[in-house]
C-alpha positions as CSV (number, residue, x, y, z in Angstrom):
1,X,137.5,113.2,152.6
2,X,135.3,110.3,150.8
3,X,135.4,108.8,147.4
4,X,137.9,108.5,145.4
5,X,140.8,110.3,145.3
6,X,142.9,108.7,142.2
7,X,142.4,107.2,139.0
8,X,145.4,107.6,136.8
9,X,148.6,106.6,135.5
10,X,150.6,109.0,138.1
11,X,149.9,110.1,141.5
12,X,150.8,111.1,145.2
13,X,149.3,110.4,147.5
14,X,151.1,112.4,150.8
15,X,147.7,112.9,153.4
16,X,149.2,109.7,155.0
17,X,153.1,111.0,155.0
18,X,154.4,110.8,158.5
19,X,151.6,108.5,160.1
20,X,151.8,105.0,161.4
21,X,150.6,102.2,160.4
22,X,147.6,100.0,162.1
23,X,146.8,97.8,159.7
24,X,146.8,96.6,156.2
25,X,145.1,93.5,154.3
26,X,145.0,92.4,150.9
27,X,141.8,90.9,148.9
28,X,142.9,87.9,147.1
29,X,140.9,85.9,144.2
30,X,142.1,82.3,145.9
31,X,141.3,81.3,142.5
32,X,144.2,82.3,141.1
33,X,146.1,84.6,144.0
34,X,145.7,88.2,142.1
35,X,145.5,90.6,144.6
36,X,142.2,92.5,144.1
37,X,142.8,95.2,146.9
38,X,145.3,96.6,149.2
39,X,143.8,98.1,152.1
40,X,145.5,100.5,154.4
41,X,144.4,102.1,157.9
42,X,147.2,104.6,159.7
43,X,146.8,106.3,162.7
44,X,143.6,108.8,163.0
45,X,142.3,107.6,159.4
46,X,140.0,105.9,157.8
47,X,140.9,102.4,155.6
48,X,142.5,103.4,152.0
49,X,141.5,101.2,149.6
50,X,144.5,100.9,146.6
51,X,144.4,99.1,143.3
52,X,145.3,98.4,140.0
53,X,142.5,97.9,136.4
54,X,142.9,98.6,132.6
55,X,147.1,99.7,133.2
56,X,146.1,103.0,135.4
57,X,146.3,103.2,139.6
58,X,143.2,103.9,142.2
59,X,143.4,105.1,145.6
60,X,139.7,105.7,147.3
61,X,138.7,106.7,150.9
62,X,134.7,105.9,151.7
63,X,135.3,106.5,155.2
64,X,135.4,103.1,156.6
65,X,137.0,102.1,159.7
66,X,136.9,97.9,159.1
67,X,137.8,96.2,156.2
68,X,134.4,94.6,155.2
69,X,135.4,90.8,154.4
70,X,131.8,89.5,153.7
71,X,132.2,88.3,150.6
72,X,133.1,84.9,150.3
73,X,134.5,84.4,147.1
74,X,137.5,86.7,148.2
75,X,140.4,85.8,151.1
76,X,141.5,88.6,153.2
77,X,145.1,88.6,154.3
78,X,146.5,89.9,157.1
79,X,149.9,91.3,156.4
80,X,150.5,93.4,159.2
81,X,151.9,90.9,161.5
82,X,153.3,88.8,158.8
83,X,155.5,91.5,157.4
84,X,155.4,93.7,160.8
85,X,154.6,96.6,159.9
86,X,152.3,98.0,162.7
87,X,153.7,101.1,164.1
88,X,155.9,101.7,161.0
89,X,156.0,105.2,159.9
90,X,154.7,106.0,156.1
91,X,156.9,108.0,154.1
92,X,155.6,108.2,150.4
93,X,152.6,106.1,148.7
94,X,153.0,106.9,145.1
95,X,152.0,105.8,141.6
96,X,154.3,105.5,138.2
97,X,153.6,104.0,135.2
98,X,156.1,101.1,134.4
99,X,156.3,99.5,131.0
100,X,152.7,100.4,130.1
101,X,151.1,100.0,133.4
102,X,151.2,101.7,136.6
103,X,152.2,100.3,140.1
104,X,151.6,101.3,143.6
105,X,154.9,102.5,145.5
106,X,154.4,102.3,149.3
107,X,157.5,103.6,151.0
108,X,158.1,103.3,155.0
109,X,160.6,105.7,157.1
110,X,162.2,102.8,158.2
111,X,163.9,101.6,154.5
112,X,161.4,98.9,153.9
113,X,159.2,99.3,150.5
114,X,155.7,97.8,149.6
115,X,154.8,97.3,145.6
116,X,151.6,96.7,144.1
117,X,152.4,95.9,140.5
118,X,150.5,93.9,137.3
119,X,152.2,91.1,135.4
120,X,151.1,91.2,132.2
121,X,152.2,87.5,131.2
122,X,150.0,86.6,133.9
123,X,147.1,88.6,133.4
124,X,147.0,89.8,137.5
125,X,148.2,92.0,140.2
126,X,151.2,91.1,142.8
127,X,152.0,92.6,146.3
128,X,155.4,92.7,147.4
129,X,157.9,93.4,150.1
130,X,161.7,94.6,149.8
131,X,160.6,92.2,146.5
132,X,159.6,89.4,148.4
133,X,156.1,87.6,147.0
134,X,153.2,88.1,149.8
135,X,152.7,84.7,151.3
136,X,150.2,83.7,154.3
């Protein structure tokens, strides 16, 4: 279970259905706050790594169990804490295309719902909560 597992304009994604949550992070260009990478470890799993280039959705597993953060032209956010969401149950991680470009649907059992989305006026990537802008 290594590589990776999506590159399109569609996809679902349901290994991780049911599972909790441990932790995810974001990589974020401090340059101008895109959001590079959403990465995702639930219970019994290795980190999922999810992101958006050229309008289409990836999803990759290189069996990793730490998020490496070495390089330091990239900030690595913490969201689990911020936005509470260890122990929360996954019920759907999806992608859909959306006015040209695909986004990254993360739905939780308990109602809440994570985005990954592009804004093409901006030229970069946004992470989102119940459509509330990440913020450290």
């Amino acid at each position: 279970m290594t590589g990776r597992f999506y590159q399109d304009t569609h996809f679902n994604l349901s290994i991780l259905n049911g599972l909790t949550i441990e932790q995810l992070k974001v990589c974020v260009n401090p340059d101008d706050e895109n959001i590079c990478l959403v990465y995702l470890k639930a219970e019994g799993q290795p980190i999922f790594h999810f992101f958006l280039d050229v309008g289409i959705a990836f999803c990759e597993c290189w069996n990793e169990y730490e998020v490496d953060e070495d390089d330091d032209a990239y900030r690595f956010d913490d969201l689990t804490e911020a936005w509470q969401l260890k122990g929360k149950h996954i019920s759907a991680i999806f992608a859909q295309e959306v006015a040209g470009n695909s986004e990254i649907t993360f739905l939780l059992e308990e109602g809440e719902k994570l985005l990954l989305y592009y804004c093409p006026t901006e030229d970069k990537s946004y992470f989102i909560k119940d459509n509330e802008t990440m913020s450290r």
